[in-house]
C-alpha positions in Angstrom: -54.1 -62.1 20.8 -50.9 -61.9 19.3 -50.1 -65.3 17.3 -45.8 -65.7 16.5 -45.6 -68.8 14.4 -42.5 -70.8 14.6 -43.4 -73.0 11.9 -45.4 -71.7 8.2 -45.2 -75.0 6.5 -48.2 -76.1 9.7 -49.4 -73.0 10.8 -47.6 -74.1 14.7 -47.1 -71.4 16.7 -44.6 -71.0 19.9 -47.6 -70.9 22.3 -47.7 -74.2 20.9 -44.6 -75.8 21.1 -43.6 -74.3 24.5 -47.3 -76.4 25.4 -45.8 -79.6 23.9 -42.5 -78.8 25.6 -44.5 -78.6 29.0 -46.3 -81.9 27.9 -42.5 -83.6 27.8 -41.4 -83.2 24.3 -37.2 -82.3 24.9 -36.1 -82.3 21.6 -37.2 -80.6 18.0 -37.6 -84.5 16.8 -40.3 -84.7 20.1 -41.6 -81.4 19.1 -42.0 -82.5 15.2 -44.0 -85.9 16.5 -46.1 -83.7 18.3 -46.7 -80.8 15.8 -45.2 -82.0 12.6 -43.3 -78.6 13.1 -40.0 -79.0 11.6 -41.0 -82.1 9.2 -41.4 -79.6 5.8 -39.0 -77.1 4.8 -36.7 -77.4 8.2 -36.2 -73.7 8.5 -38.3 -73.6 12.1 -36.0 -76.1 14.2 -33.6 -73.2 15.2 -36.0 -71.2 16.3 -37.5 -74.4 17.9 -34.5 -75.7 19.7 -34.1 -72.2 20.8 -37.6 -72.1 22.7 -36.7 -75.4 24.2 -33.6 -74.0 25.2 -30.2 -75.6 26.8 -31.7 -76.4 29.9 -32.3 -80.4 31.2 -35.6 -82.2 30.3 -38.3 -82.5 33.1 -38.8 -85.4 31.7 -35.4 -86.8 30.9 -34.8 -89.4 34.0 -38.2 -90.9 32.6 -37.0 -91.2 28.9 -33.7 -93.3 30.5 -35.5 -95.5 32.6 -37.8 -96.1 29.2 -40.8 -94.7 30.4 -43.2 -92.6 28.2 -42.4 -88.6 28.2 -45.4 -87.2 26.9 -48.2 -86.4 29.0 -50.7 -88.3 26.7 -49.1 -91.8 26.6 -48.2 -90.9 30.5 -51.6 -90.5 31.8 -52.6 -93.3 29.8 -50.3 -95.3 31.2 -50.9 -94.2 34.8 -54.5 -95.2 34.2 -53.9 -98.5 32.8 -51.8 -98.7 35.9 -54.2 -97.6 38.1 -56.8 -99.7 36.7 -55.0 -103.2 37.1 -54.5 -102.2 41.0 -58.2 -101.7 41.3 -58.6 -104.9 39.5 -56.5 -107.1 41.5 -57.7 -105.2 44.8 -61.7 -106.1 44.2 -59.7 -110.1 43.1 -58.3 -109.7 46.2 -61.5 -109.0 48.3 -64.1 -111.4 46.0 -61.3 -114.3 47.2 -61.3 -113.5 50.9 -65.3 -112.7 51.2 -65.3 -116.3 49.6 -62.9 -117.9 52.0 -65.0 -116.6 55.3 
């Protein structure tokens, strides 16, 4: 397998950002949290912000509405959510078995 690497300074490669840019990192500062790509010597975030390209976030409408972009906090999120629901469902049904 042929590694390109975007980044020297970290040894990140663009297999790697173009994974973090599918995860919901937009921008080379997203990329940089993600990677530290772009945090040493600088000379990688041209070639970054060319691999994320001009094109609208997938994730962008979440980012305005202050939501969490990257897949990580999202899923973590979503099963925080998820787990409250369950939660208040089984409340929900303990209260009503005790009622009858």
């Amino acid at each position: 397998m042929n590694r390109v690497y975007v980044c020297s300074c970290f040894g990140i490669t663009e297999q790697q950002v173009k994974k973090h840019a599918e995860d919901g990192a937009c921008t080379p500062r997203q990329i940089a949290s993600a990677s530290k790509a772009g945090t040493d010597c600088g000379s990688c975030v041209r070639q970054i912000q060319a691999l994320l390209g001009r094109g609208s976030c997938p994730r962008r409408q979440l980012a305005d509405q202050g939501m969490p972009v990257l897949a990580e906090v999202r899923d973590a999120v979503e099963a925080a959510q998820h787990e409250a629901v369950l939660q208040e469902t089984a409340l929900h049904d303990t209260a009503g078995r005790e009622a009858a």
